[in-house]
Structure formats: structure tokens, C-alpha cells
C-alpha positions in Angstrom: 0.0 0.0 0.0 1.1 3.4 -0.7 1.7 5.8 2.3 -1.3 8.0 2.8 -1.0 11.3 1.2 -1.4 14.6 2.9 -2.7 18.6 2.1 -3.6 19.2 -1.2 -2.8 16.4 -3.3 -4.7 14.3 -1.2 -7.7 16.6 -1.3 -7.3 16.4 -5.2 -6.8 13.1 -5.5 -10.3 12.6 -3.6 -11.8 14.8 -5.7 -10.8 13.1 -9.1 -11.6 9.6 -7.4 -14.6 10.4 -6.2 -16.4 11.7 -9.4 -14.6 9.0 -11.4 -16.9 6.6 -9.3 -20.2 8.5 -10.0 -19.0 8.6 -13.9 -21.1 6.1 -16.3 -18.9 3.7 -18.3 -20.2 1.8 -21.2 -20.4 -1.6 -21.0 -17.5 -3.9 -20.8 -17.2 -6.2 -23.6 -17.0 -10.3 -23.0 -13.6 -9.8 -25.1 -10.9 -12.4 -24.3 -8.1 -9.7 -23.7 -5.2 -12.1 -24.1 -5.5 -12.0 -27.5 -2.9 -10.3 -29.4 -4.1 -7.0 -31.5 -3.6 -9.2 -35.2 -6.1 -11.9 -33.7 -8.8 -9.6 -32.6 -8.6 -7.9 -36.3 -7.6 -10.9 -38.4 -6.3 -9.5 -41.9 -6.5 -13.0 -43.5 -4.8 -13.2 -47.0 -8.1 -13.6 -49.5 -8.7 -9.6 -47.9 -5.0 -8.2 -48.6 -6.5 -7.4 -52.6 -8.8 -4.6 -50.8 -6.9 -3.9 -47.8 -4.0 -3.0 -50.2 -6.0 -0.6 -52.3 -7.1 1.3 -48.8 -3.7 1.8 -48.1 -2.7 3.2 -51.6 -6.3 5.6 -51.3 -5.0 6.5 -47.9 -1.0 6.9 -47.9 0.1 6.6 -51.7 -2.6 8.3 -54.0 -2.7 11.7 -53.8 -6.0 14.3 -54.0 -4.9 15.2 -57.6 -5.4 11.5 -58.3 -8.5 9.2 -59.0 -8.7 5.8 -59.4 -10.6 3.8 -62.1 -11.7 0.4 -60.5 -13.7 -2.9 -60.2 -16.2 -2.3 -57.1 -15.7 -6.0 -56.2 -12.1 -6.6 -57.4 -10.2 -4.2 -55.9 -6.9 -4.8 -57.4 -8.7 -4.5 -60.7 -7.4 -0.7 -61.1 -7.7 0.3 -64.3 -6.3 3.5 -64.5 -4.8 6.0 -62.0 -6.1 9.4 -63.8 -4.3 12.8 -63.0 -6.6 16.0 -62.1 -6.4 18.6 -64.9 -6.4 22.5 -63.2 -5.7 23.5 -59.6 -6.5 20.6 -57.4 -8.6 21.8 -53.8 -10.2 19.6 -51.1 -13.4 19.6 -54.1 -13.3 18.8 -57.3 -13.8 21.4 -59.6 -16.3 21.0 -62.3 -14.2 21.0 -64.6 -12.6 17.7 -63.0 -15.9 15.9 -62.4 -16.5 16.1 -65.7 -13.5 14.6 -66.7 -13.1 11.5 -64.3 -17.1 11.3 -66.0 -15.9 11.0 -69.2 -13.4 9.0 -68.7 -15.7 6.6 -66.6 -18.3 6.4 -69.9 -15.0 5.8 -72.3 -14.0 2.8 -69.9 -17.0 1.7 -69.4 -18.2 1.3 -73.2 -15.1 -0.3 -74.0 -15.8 -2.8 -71.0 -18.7 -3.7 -72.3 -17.2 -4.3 -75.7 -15.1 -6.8 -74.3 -17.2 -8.7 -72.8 -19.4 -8.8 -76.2 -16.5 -9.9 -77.9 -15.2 -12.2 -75.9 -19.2 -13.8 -75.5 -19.0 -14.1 -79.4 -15.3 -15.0 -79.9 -14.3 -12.3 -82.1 -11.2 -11.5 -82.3 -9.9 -8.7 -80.1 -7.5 -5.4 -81.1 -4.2 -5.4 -79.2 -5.8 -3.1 -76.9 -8.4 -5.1 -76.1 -6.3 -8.0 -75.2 -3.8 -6.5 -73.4 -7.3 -5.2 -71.2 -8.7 -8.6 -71.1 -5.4 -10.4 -69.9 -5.6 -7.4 -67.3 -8.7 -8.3 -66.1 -8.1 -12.2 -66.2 -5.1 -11.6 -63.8 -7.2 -10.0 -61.0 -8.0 -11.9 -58.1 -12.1 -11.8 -60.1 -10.2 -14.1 -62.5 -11.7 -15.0 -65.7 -15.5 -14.7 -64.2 -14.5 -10.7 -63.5 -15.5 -10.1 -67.1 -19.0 -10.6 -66.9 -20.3 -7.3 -66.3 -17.5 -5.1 -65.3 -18.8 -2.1 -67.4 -21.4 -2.3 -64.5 -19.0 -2.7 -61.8 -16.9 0.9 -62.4 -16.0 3.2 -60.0 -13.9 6.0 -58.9 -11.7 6.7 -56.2 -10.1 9.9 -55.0 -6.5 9.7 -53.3 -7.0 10.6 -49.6 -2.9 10.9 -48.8 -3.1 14.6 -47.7 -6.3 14.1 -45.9 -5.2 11.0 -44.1 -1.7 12.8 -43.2 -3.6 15.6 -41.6 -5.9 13.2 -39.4 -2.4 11.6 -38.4 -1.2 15.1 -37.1 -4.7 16.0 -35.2 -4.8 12.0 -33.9 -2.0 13.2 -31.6 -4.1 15.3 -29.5 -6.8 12.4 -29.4 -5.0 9.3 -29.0 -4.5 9.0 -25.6 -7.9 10.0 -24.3 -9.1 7.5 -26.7 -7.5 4.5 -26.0 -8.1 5.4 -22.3 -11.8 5.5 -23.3 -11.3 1.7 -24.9 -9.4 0.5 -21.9 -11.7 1.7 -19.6 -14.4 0.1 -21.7 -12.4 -3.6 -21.8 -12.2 -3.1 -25.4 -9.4 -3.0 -27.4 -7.5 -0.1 -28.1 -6.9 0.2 -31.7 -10.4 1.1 -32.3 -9.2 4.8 -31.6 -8.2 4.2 -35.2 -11.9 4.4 -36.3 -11.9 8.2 -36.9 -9.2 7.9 -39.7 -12.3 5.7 -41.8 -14.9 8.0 -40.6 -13.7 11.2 -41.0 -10.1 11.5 -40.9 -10.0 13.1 -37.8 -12.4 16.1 -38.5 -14.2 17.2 -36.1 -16.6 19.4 -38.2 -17.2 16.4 -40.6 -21.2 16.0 -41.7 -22.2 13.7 -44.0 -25.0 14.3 -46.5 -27.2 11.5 -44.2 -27.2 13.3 -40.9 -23.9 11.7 -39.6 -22.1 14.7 -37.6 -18.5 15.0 -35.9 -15.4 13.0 -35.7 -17.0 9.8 -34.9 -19.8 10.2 -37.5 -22.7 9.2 -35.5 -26.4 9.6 -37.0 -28.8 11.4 -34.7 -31.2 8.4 -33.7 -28.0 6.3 -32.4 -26.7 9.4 -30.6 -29.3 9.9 -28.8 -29.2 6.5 -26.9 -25.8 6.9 -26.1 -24.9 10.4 -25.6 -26.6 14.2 -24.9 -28.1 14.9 -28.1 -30.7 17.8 -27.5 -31.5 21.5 -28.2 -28.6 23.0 -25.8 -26.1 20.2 -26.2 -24.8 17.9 -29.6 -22.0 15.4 -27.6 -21.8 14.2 -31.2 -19.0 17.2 -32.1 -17.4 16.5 -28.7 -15.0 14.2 -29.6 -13.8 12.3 -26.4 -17.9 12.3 -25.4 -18.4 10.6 -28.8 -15.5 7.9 -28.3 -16.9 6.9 -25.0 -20.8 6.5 -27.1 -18.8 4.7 -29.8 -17.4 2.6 -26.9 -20.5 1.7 -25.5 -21.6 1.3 -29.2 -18.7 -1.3 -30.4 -18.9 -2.9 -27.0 -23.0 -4.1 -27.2 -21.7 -5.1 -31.0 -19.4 -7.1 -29.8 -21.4 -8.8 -26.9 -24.4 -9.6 -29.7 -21.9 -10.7 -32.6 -19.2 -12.2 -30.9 -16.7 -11.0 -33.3 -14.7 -8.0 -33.8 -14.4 -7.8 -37.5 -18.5 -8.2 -37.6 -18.8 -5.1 -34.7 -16.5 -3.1 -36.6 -18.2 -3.4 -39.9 -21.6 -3.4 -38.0 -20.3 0.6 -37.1 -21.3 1.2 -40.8 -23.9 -1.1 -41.2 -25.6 -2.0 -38.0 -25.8 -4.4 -35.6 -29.2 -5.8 -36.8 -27.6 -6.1 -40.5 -24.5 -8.0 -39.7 -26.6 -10.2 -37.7 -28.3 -11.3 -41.1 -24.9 -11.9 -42.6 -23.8 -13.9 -39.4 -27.1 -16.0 -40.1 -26.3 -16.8 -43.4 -22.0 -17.1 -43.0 -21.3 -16.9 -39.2 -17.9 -15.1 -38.5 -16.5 -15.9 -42.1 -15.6 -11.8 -43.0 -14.3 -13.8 -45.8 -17.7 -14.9 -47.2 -19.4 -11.9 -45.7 -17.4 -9.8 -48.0 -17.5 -11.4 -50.6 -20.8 -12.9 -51.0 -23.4 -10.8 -49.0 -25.8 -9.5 -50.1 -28.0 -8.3 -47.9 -30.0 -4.8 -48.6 -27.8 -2.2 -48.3 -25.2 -4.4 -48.1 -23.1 -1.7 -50.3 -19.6 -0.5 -51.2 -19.1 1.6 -48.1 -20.0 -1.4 -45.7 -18.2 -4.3 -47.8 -15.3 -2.1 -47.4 -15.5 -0.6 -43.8 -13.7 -3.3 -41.8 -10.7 -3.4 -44.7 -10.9 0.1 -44.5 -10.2 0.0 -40.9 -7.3 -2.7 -41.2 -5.6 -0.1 -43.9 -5.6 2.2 -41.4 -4.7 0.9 -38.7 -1.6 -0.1 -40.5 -0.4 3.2 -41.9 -1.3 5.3 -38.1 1.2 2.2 -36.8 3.9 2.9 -38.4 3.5 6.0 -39.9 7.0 6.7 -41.0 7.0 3.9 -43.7 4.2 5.8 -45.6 5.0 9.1 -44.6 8.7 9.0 -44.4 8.9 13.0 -44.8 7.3 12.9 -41.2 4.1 13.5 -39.2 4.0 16.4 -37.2 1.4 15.1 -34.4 -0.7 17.6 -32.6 0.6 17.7 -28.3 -2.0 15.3 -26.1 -5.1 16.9 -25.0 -4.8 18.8 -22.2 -7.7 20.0 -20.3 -9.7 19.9 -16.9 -13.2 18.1 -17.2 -15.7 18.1 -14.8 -19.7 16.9 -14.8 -22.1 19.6 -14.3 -24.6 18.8 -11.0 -27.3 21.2 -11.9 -28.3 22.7 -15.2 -26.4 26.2 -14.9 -26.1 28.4 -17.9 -22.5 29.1 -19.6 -21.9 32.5 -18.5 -22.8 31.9 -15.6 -20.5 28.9 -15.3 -17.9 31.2 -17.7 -18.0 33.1 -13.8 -17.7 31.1 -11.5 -14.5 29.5 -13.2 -13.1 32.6 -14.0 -12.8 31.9 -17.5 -13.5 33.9 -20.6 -17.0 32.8 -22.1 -15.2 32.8 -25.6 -12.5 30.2 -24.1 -15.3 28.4 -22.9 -17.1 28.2 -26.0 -14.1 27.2 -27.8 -13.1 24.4 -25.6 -16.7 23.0 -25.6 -17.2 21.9 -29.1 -20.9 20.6 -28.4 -22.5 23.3 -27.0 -25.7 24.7 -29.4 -25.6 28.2 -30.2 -28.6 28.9 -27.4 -26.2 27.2 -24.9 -23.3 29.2 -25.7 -24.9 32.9 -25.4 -26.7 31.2 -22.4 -30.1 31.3 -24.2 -30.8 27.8 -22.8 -28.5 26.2 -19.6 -26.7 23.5 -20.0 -28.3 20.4 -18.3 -26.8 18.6 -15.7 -24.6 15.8 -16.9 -23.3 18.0 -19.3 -19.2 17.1 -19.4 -17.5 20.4 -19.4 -13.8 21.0 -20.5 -12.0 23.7 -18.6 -8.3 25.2 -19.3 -5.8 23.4 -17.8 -5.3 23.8 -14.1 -8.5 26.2 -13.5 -9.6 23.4 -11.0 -6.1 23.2 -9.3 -6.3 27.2 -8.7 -9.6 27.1 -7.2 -8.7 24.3 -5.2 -5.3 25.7 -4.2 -6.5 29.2 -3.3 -8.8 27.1 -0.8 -12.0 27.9 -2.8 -12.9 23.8 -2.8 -16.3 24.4 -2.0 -16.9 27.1 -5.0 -15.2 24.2 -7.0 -17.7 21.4 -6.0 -20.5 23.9 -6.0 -21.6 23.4 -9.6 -19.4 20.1 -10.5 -17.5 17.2 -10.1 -14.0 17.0 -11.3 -13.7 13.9 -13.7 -10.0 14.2 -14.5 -7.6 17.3 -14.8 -5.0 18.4 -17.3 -1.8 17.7 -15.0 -3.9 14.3 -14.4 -2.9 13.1 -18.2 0.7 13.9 -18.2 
């Protein structure tokens, strides 16, 4: 046992332990922990075709470049095309319209092919050298039947994924302590790099909002979602819902590469493909089916191993370096009462504009104190204001309103 501490540090330390035990954690996972990390997320060899072409989207193909592919042959590339103008985080229309046309010219000669081939005419030069191409994928010789059909393109992601490296190092240790508190494994603070690269203002064009991309409906049941508060664009807040997300998944599936995918495509979902394959990603991937059963969620646990492989070792793809973003480092406490922000701005002594800042998930009627903030709201603070309050003897005034969850100096 440790000797018992004395004056302030053991008045902190009581502090941070006692609202620790009054904070919810999601539910632990029935995951056999001794387990290395490359037998919870298998990357067995029939899957290396697509987790290969994740890792060129992600660390070798730039924005300027789009990829012409097979949509269930992934190392059926076809062509790598180069964007023509001044290439931004959109394409121009300009560029659309050329990856379009390009697309139509591919796609008609495609389904030339396969007519002649069908007929056993006798091809151009061209035309073999494309159907010896397409013979050589892992499709095979079946992969001609309707590839014209089976077209799509593919922008490079390498600056995007770079920058999610960078902002990853103010987030990577508060996640993984999320996942370790959870009993789940810690590489699923990868996730953001296939949801949205880190960004915390990501929005997709289906509702899905922040860094963990959760939809409103699922947010709801596992975070504050509600006029005053969005926990969606708070991104530890969201880890600890995806935790308690991934961790049900896990408990109803019973394996990890079916809970990850099921973050795209639902528990419920990849219970129908565990009916029809049980754990075989394999088959799953392959042979599913199911409605929207589509690109996006054939993909999403490949996706996730490509990942996962560049942020590990993130000097083999980037070898010009990764300039990582210092470990978050803020006080959090847990509001007891609903209490509006400048009023909370107050009794911190801390500017309302900091405040704002620093809390991410607060609505606009929250932040000019239009509406309060309801208890159980997680708040962030500057580093050490709870350690002034506290060490000007103002403990009281710093228990008034909260409880302490952790502090900045707490995560060094």
C-alpha cells in the first residue's frame, strides 16, 4: 500500500476519485483480452487485394489523383487518372467532368469486351492486353461478366489521411483510455481515420455529424443529443458513445471484425450476414448480399485494417514525417445542476469565448446562455483552473456546480 497522502494532493486526489466513481462507463465487452491486436482484427490473406487498395487511397494516392476500379475486385485498377487544373479539397467541375468521361469511355469499352469475348471475335491489341488485365485479377476470368457495371472511382485521400495523423495526436491517448476503460481493445481509436479523418466538423450528406460520425437516432441513446447540447461534435464524449456502441456489438456478434463493420452497417444487418456465414468476413465480403449491403459497408472493416496499419507505423508511408498535434490537455468536470454558460464562464473565471471554444458541443442557445446547459453535461476547462480554485482554498466554489472527472496535469 502506498503511504497516505497529505494537504492538497490528497484533497485532489479525492476529488478526481470520487467523481470517477459516479461517472457512467459503457459496457464492458466479453472480449478475451489475451488475445494479441492481429487476432482480434484478423487481416487473412483472401482480404489483402482490398486492404492493399485502402492503403494506396489513404498513404500513396494523392488528392490530384483518381482511381478507375472494379467495385468487387479491388486490385482490378484500371487506371490512375491525374486531375487537370488547380486541385482543392473539391473537385472542380471541370474535374468531375472529366473523371465522367473517362468513366463512360472505360465503361463502353468494357462492355465491348465482354461482347466480344461472349462471341469469340477477335480482339484489337488493346483489347487483349485489357482482357489479360482483367483475367489476372483476383475476379479471374469470371470478372468479365459485367464489369462495365462494376466501375468506379476513387479519389486519393494521402493529404487528408496525413492531416488526421497530425490532429490523432491530441486524441490518441484520451481515446484509447476511453477503450481500456471500456475492456475493449485499443486500436479502435483508429476508427476516426475511416470515418472522418479526424475532422471534427465532418457532416455527412445523411445526418452523420463530428469525428465519430454518428447519426442522430444512435446518438441519442448513447450520448446528450438535445437543443442545448450535440455530444456528437465533442470528440472524447463521442468515443466513449462509440465505446459503449462497439462494446453491445461485440457482446451480440461475438466477433470483432463483424462489430467493426456493424459501425457502418448496424448491428441488426450483420446479424443477417452472421445467419447466413457466421464469422467468415471472408464470405461476408464477398458474398453478401444483404440490402444495403453496399460498397461503403463491404469495405469498412478493410478500410479499418488499412488504417490501422499506416497510423502504426506512420514513417513507412510518410517518411517525410508527421507532425502530431501535443496530447489533450484540459480539466473536465460533470455539471450537477443545469447552470447556464456565462454563468459557469463566472464562476471559473474563465472567458465565455475560451469556454465556448473548448466545448465543441454546445448549441448556439447554450453558448450565449439562451438555454443552460443540463446537468450531466461534461464540461472542458483550461488546464489547471480546478487546481487554482482548489489551491486558493476555494474547494467548496469548485464542488458547487461540478465534479472534477480528470484534470490536465492528471494526463501527463
Amino acid at each position: 500500500m502506498r503511504p497516505r497522502l497529505r494537504g492538497f494532493t490528497t484533497l485532489l486526489t479525492m476529488l478526481v476519485l470520487a467523481a470517477c466513481a459516479n461517472q457512467p462507463a459503457p459496457p464492458k465487452a466479453n472480449l478475451p483480452m489475451v488475445l494479441s491486436d492481429d487476432a482480434i482484427f484478423p487481416a487473412p490473406p483472401e482480404l489483402q487485394p482490398q486492404i492493399a487498395f485502402w492503403r494506396n487511397v489513404y498513404a500513396v494516392w494523392g488528392r490530384d489523383q483518381v482511381a478507375l476500379h472494379d467495385t468487387r475486385h479491388l486490385d482490378l485498377i484500371y487506371t490512375v487518372l491525374t486531375l487537370p487544373g488547380s486541385v482543392g479539397e473539391s473537385q472542380t467541375a471541370e474535374q468531375q467532368a472529366f473523371v465522367k468521361g473517362r468513366l463512360e469511355v472505360l465503361k463502353a469499352s468494357l462492355q465491348q469486351l465482354e461482347s466480344k469475348v461472349s462471341t469469340n471475335a477477335p480482339l484489337t491489341p488493346a483489347e487483349q492486353a485489357l482482357a489479360t488485365r482483367i483475367q489476372s485479377s483476383s475476379g479471374g476470368s469470371s470478372a468479365m461478366a459485367d464489369a462495365g457495371d462494376r466501375l468506379r472511382s476513387q479519389r486519393g485521400m494521402r493529404e487528408r489521411f496525413k492531416r488526421g495523423l497530425e490532429i490523432s495526436g491530441r486524441y490518441d491517448a484520451a481515446f484509447r483510455g476511453v477503450f481500456r476503460e471500456a475492456g475493449l481493445p485499443e486500436d479502435l481509436a483508429y476508427l476516426p481515420h475511416v470515418e472522418s479523418s479526424f475532422q471534427n466538423h465532418a457532416a455527412s450528406s445523411v445526418g452523420a455529424v463530428g469525428m465519430w460520425q454518428f447519426m442522430p437516432d444512435t446518438a441519442r441513446r448513447l450520448m446528450i443529443v438535445n437543443a442545448a447540447v450535440d455530444e456528437r461534435r465533442d470528440p472524447v464524449a463521442s468515443a466513449q458513445g462509440a465505446a459503449r456502441y462497439l462494446g453491445n456489438a461485440y457482446d451480440r456478434l461475438g466477433s470483432w471484425p463483424l462489430a467493426v463493420t456493424s459501425y457502418n452497417h448496424g448491428v441488426g444487418g450483420m446479424k443477417r450476414a452472421q445467419g447466413t456465414f457466421g464469422n467468415d468476413m471472408v464470405g461476408i465480403v464477398r458474398n453478401y448480399s444483404g440490402a444495403a449491403f453496399g460498397f461503403a459497408s463491404r469495405n469498412f472493416y478493410t478500410e479499418f485494417l488499412a488504417a490501422r496499419e499506416i497510423a502504426r507505423n506512420p514513417q513507412r508511408f510518410f517518411p517525410e514525417g508527421v507532425n502530431y498535434e501535443p496530447p489533450l490537455n484540459l480539466d473536465r468536470v460533470r455539471l450537477r445542476q443545469a447552470v447556464a454558460a456565462p454563468t459557469l464562464a463566472n464562476h471559473y473565471e474563465v472567458n465565455l469565448w475560451e469556454l465556448n471554444r473548448l466545448n465543441t458541443a454546445w448549441n448556439a442557445p447554450a453558448q450565449t446562455g439562451r438555454m443552460a446547459l443540463p446537468a450531466g453535461t461534461m464540461v472542458w476547462l483550461p488546464a489547471g483552473t480546478v487546481d487554482r480554485l482548489v489551491q486558493r482554498g476555494a474547494t467548496d466554489r469548485a464542488l458547487a456546480l461540478a465534479d472534477t472527472v480528470t484534470t490536465g496535469q492528471s494526463r501527463r
